[in-house]
KOLMIFI-753159 format. One record per residue (C-alpha): y, x, z; chain; residue number from 1. Coordinates in steps of 0.2 Angstrom, whole numbers. Layout:
<atoms>
<atom Y="Y" X="X" Z="Z" ch="A" i="NUM"/>
...
</atoms>
This chain:
<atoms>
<atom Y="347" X="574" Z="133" ch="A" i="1"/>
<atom Y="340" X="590" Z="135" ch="A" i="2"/>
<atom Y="329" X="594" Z="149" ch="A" i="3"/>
<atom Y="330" X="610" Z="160" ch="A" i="4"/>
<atom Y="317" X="621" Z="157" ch="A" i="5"/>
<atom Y="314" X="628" Z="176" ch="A" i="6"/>
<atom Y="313" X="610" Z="181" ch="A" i="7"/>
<atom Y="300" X="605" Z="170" ch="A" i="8"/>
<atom Y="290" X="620" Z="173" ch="A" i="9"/>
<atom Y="294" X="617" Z="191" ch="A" i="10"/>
<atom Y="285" X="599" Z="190" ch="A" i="11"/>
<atom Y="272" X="603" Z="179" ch="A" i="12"/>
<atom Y="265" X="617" Z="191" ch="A" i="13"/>
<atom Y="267" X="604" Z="206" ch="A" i="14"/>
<atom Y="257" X="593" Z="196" ch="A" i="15"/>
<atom Y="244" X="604" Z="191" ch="A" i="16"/>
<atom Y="242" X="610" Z="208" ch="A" i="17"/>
<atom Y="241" X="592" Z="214" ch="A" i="18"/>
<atom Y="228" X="589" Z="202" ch="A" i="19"/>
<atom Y="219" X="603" Z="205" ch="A" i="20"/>
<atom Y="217" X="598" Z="224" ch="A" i="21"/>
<atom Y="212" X="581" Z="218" ch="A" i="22"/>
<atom Y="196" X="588" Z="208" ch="A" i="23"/>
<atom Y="190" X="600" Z="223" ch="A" i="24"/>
<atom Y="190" X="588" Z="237" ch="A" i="25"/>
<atom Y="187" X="570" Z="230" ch="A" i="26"/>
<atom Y="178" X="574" Z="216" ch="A" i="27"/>
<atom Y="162" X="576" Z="218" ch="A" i="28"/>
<atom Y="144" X="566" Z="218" ch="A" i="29"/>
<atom Y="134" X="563" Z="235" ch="A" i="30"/>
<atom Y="116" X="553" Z="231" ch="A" i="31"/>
<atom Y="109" X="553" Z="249" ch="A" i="32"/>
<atom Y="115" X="538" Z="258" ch="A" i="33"/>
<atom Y="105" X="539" Z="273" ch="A" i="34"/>
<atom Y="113" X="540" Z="290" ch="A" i="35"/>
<atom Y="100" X="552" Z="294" ch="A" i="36"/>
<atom Y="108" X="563" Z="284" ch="A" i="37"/>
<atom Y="127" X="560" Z="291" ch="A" i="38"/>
<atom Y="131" X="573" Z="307" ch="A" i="39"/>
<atom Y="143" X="564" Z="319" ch="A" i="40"/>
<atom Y="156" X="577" Z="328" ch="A" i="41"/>
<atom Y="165" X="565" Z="340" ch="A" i="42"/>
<atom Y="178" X="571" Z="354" ch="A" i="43"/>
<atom Y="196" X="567" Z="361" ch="A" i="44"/>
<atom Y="209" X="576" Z="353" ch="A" i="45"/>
<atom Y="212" X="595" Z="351" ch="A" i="46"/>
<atom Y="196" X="596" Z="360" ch="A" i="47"/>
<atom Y="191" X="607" Z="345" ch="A" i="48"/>
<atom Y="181" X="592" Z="335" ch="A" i="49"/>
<atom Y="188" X="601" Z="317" ch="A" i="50"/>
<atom Y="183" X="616" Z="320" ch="A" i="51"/>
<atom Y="167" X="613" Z="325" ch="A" i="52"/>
<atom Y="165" X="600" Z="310" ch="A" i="53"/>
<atom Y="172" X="613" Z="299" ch="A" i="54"/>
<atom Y="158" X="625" Z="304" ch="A" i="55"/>
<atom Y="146" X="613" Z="301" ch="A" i="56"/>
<atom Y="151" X="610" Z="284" ch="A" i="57"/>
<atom Y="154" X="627" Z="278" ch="A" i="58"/>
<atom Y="138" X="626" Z="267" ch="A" i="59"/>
<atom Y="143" X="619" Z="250" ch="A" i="60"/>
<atom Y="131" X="608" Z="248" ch="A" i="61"/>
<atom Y="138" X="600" Z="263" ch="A" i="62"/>
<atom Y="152" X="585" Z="263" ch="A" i="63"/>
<atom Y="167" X="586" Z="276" ch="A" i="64"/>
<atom Y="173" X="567" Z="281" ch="A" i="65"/>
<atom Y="190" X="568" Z="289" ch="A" i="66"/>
<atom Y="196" X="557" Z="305" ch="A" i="67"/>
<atom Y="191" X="540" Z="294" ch="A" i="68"/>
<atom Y="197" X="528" Z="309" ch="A" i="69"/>
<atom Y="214" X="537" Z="307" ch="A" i="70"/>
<atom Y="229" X="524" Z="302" ch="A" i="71"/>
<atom Y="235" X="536" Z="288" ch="A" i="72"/>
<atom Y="217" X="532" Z="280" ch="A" i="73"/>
<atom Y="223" X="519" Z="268" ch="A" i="74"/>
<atom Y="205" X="513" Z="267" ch="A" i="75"/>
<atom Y="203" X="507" Z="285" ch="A" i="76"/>
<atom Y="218" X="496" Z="285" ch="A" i="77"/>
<atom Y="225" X="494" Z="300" ch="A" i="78"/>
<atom Y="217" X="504" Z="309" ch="A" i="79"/>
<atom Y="209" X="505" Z="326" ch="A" i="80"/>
<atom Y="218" X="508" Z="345" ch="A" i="81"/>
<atom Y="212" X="526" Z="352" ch="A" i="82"/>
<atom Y="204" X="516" Z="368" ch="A" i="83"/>
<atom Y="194" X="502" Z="358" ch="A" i="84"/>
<atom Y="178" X="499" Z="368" ch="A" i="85"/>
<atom Y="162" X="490" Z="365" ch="A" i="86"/>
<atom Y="147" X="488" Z="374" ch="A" i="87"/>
<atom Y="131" X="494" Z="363" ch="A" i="88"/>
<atom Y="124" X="478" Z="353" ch="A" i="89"/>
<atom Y="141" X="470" Z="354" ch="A" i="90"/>
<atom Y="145" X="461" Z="338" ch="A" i="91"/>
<atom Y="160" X="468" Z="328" ch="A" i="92"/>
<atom Y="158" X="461" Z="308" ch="A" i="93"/>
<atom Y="173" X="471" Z="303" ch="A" i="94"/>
<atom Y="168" X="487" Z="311" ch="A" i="95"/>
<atom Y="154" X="487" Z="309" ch="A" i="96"/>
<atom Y="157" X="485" Z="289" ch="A" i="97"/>
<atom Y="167" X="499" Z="288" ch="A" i="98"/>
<atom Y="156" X="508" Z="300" ch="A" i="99"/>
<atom Y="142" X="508" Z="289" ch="A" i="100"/>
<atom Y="152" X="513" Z="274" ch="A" i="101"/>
<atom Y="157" X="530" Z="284" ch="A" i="102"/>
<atom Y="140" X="537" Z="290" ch="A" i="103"/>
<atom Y="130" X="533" Z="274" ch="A" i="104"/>
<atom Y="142" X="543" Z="265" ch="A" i="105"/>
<atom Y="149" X="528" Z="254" ch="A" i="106"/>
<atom Y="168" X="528" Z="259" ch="A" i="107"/>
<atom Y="180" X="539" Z="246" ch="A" i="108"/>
<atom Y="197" X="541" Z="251" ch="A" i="109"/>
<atom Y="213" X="556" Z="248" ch="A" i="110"/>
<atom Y="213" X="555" Z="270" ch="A" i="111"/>
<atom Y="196" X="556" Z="273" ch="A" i="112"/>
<atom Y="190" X="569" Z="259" ch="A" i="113"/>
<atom Y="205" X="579" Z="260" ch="A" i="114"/>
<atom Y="199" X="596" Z="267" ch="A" i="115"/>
<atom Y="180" X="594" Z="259" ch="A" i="116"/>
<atom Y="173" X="605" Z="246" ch="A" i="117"/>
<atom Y="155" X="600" Z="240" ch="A" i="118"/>
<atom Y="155" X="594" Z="226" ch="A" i="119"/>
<atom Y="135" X="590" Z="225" ch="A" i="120"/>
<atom Y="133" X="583" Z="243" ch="A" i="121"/>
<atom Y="116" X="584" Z="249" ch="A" i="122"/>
<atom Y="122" X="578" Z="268" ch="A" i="123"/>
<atom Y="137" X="576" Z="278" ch="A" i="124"/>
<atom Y="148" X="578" Z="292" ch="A" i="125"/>
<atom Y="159" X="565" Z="300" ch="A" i="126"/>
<atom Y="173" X="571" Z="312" ch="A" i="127"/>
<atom Y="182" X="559" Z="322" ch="A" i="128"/>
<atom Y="194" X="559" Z="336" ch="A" i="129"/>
<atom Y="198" X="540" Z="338" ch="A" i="130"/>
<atom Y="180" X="532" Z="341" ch="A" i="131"/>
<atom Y="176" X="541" Z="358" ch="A" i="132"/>
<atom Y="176" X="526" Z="370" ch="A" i="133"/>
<atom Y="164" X="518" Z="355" ch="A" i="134"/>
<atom Y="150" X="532" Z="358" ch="A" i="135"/>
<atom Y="140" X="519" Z="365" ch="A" i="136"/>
<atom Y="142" X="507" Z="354" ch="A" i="137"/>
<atom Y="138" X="520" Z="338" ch="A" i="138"/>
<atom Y="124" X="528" Z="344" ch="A" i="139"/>
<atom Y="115" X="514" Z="347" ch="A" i="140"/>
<atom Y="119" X="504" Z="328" ch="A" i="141"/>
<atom Y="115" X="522" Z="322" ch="A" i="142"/>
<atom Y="99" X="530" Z="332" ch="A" i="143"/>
<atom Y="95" X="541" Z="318" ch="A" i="144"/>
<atom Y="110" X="549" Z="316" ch="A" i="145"/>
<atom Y="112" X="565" Z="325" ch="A" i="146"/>
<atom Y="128" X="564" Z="336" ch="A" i="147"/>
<atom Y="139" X="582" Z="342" ch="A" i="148"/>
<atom Y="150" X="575" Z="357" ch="A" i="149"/>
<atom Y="161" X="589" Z="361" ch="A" i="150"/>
<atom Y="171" X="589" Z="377" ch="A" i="151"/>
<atom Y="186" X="601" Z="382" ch="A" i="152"/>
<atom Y="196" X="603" Z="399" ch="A" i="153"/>
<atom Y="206" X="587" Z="398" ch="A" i="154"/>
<atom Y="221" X="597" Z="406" ch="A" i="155"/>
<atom Y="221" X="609" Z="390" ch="A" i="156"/>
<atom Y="219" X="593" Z="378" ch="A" i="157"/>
<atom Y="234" X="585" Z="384" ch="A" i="158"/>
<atom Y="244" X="600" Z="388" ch="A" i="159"/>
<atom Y="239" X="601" Z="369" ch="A" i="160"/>
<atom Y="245" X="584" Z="363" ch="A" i="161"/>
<atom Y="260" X="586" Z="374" ch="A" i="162"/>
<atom Y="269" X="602" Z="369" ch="A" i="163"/>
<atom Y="265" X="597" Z="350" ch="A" i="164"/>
<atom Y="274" X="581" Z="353" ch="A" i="165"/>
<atom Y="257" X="571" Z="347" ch="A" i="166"/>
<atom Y="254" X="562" Z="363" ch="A" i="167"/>
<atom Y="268" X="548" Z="373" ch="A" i="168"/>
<atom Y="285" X="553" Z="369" ch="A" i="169"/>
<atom Y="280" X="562" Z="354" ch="A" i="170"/>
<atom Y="296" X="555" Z="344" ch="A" i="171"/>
<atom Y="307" X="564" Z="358" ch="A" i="172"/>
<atom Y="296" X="580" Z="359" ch="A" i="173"/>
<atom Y="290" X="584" Z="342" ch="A" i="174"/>
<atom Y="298" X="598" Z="334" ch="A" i="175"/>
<atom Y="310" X="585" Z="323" ch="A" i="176"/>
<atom Y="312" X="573" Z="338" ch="A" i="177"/>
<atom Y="326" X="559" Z="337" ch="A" i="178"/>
<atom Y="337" X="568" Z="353" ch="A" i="179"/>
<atom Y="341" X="586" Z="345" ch="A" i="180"/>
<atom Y="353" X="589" Z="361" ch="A" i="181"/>
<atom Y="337" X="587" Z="372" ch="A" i="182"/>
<atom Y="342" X="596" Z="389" ch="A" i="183"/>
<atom Y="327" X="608" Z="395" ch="A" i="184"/>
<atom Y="329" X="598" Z="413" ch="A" i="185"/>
<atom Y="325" X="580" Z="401" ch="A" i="186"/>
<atom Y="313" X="590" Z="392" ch="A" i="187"/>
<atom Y="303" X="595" Z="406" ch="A" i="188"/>
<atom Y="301" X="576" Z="416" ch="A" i="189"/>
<atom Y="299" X="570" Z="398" ch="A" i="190"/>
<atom Y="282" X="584" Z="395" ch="A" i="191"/>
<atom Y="275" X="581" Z="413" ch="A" i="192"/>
<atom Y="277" X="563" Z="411" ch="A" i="193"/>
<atom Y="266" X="565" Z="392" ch="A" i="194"/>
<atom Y="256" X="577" Z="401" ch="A" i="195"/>
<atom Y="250" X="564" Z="414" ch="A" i="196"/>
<atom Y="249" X="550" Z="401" ch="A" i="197"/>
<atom Y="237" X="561" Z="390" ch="A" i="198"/>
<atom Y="225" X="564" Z="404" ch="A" i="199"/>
<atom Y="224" X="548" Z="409" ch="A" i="200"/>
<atom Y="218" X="543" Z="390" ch="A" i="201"/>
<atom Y="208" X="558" Z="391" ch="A" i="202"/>
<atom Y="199" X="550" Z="406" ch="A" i="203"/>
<atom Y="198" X="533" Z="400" ch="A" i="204"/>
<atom Y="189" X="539" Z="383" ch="A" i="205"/>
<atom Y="178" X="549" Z="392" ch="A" i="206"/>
<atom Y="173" X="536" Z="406" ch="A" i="207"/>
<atom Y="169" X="522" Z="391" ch="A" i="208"/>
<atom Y="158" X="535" Z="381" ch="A" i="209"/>
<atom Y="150" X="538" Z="398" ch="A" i="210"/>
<atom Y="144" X="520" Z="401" ch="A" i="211"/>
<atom Y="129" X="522" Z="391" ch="A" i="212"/>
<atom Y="118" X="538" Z="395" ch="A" i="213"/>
<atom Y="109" X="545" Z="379" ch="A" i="214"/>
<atom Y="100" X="562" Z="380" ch="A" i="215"/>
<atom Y="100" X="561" Z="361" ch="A" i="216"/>
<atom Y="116" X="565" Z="358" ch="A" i="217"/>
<atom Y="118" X="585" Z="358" ch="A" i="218"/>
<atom Y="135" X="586" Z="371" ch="A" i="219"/>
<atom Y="143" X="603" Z="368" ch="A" i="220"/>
<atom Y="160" X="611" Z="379" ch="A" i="221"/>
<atom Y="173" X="618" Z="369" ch="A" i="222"/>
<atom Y="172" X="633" Z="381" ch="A" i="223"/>
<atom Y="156" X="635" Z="379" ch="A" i="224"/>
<atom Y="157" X="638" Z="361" ch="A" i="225"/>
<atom Y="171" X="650" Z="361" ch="A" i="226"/>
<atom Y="162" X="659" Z="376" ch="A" i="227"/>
<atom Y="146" X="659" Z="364" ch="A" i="228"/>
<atom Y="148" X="654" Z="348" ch="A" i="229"/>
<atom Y="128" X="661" Z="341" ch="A" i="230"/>
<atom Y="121" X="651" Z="355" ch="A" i="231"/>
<atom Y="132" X="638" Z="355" ch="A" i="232"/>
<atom Y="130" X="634" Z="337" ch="A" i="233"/>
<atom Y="115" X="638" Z="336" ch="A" i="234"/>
<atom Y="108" X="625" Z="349" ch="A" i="235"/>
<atom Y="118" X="612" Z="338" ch="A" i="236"/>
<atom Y="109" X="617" Z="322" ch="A" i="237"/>
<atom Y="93" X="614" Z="331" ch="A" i="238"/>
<atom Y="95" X="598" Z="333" ch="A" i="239"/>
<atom Y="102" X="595" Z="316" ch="A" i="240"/>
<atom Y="86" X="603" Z="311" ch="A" i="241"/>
<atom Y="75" X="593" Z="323" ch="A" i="242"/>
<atom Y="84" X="577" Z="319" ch="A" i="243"/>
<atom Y="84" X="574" Z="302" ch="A" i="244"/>
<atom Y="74" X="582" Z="286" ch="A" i="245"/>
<atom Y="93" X="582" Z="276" ch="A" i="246"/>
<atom Y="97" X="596" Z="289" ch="A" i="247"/>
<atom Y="80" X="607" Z="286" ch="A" i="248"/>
<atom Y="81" X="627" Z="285" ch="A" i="249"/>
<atom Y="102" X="624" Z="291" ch="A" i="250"/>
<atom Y="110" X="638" Z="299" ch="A" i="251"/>
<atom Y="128" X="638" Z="307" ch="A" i="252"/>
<atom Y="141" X="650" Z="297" ch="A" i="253"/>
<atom Y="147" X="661" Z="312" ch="A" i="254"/>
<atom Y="160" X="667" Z="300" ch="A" i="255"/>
<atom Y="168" X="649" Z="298" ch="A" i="256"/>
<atom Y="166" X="649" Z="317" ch="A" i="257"/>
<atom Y="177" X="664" Z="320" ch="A" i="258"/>
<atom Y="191" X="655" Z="309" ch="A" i="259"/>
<atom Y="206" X="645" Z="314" ch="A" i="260"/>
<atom Y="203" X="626" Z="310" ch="A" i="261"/>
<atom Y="213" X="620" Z="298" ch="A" i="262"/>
<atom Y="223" X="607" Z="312" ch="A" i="263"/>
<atom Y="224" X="622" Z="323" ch="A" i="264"/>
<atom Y="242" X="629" Z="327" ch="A" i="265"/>
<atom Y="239" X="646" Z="332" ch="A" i="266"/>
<atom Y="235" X="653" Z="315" ch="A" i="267"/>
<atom Y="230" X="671" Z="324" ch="A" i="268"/>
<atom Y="215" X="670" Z="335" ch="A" i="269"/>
<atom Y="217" X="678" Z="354" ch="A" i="270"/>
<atom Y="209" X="692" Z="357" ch="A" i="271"/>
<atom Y="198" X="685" Z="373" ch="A" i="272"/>
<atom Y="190" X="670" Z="378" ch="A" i="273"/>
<atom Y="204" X="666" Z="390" ch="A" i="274"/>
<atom Y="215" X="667" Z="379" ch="A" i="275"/>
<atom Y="208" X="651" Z="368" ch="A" i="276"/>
<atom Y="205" X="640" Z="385" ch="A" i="277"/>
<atom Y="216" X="643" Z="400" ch="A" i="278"/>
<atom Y="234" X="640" Z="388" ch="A" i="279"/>
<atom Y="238" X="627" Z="399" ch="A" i="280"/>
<atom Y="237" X="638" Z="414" ch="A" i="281"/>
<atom Y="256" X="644" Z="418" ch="A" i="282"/>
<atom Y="264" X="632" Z="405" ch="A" i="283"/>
<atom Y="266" X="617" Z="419" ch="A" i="284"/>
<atom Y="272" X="617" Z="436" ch="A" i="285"/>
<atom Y="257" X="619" Z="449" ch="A" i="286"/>
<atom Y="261" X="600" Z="455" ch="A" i="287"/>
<atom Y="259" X="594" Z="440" ch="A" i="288"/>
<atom Y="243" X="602" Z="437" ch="A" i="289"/>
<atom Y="237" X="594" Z="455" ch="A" i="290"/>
<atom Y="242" X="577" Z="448" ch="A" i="291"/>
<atom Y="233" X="579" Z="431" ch="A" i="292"/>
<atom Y="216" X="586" Z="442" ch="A" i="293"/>
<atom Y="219" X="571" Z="454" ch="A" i="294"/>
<atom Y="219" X="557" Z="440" ch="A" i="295"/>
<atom Y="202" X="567" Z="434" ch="A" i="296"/>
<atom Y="195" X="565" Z="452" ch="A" i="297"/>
<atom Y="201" X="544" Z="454" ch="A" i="298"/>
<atom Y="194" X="541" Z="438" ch="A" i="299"/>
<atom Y="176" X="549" Z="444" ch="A" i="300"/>
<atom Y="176" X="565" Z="430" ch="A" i="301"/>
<atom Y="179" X="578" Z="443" ch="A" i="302"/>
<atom Y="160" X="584" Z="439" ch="A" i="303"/>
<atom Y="164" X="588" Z="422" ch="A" i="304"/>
<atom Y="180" X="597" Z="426" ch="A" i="305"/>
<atom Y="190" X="604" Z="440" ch="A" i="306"/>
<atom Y="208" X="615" Z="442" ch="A" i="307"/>
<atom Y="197" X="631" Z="432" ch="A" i="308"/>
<atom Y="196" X="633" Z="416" ch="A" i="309"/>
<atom Y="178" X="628" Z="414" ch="A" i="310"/>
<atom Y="166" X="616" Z="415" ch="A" i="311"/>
<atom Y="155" X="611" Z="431" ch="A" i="312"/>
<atom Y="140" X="607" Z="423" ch="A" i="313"/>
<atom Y="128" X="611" Z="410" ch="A" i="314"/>
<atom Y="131" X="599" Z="396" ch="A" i="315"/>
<atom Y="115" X="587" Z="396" ch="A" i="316"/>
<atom Y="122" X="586" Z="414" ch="A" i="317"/>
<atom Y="135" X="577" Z="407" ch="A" i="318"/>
<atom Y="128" X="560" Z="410" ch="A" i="319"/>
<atom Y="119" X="563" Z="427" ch="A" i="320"/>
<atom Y="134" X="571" Z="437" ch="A" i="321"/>
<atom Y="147" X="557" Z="431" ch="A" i="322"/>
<atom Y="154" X="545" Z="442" ch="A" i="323"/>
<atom Y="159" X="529" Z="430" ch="A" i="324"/>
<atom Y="169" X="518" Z="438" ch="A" i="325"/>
</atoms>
């Protein structure tokens, strides 16, 4: 039978392009195993993590590692619940395997290398969203690592999480939800009730990472580093530097910095600051936001953030100003 030639061309540039992908992100050679070496950007979700791992690894000698706790990452089998805790010391065998294959660069996988680019990697970043409340645990199996936790108004995370439908009730908000007739009235109760529930996880990740005070581990705002960018970056570039010989001489590319990530859904970039960190301001009824800035308060991380739009400390503060209950 004679094939059509439109759909054999078609299929062959889908597979040429889908091999083409393969070579640039997961073929490439990394020697330097130390977790020195390995630069840990941790944060809740759409607190900006990507980005600010995605500036970090714009140099080409640089690896990018991918969420490697995600469940899609078919090398971590069976993943691991957003609010897993554990005290530092505590004994984890199968974690901590897998652990130590991810910060010493030795995990491979389509997930985890899927938006890298070095192909001779001399060091690494390793950007994770699901291992906040682990903080703790991480920093202390790994004191030689240098750690980048970045924290962003938990109102804008979750307002985040809610609208996209990521967070509860995402298989009746997202775009492709189950309900196409959703009424805006069950819409609305359905947003403020994913709103609530994505501040409360918001505070429960926070308050574990809290447990365990370490001035070592360079905290940066969100709003901080789309305020400032050269400053912020550039304070996070000294402790890269100061931390680790694999890191020597490294500059931050502010022209990576002034990009959208590549998990961010506004593809245009606003043309002021307010415009990246007060969305959630007018997109929620007022009593709404008063409950979200109440759970905050009950669950003692009303120094870190209020009902504005920034933060009420300096960073380092972060672990003097918190109340952890």
């Amino acid at each position: 039978m004679t094939k059509d030639p439109a759909r054999v061309l078609h299929w062959a540039q889908w597979y040429a392009t889908k091999q083409a992908r393969t070579l640039g992100h997961e073929l490439f050679v990394e020697a330097d195993h130390e977790v020195s070496s390995t630069a840990f950007v941790v944060g809740s979700a759409r607190s900006g993590t990507t980005w600010v791992g995605e500036v970090l690894s714009a140099d080409p000698d640089t690896r990018f590692i991918m969420e490697p706790f995600d469940t899609r990452n078919a090398a971590f089998r069976g993943g691991l619940p957003q609010a897993t805790y554990l005290a530092p010391g505590a004994q984890n065998e199968r974690l901590g395997f897998f652990c130590d294959k991810v910060f010493t660069g030795q995990l491979r996988s389509r997930w985890s290398d899927q938006f890298n680019h070095a192909h001779h990697a001399k060091r690494r970043v390793v950007k994770d969203v699901r291992t906040v409340a682990l903080l703790g645990w991480i920093t202390a199996r790994y004191p030689a690592m240098p750690t980048i936790y970045v924290v962003r108004h938990p109102l804008a995370t979750a307002w985040s999480m809610a609208s996209l439908g990521w967070g509860a009730h995402g298989e009746l908000l997202a775009p492709d939800g189950r309900l196409d007739a959703l009424g805006e009235r069950e819409r609305q109760v359905l947003l403020r009730q994913s709103f609530l529930a994505e501040v409360a996880r918001w505070c429960v990740e926070q308050s574990r990472a809290l447990r365990h005070p370490n001035p070592s581990v360079q905290v940066c705002f969100y709003e901080d580093l789309v305020a400032d960018p050269t400053s912020g970056f550039g304070e996070v570039a000294e402790t890269l530097r100061r931390r680790s010989p694999a890191w020597a001489n490294f500059q931050a590319d502010l022209d990576a910095a002034a990009r959208p990530s590549a998990t961010s859904v506004r593809r245009q970039a606003p043309s002021t600051v307010e415009g990246w960190v007060e969305t959630w301001q007018g997109a929620l009824q007022a009593a709404t936001i008063s409950e979200g800035a109440e759970l905050v308060e009950e669950f003692g991380l009303g120094a870190l953030y209020g009902l504005e739009a920034t933060p009420r400390c300096a960073p380092q503060e972060i672990w003097n100003h918190v109340e952890v209950r």
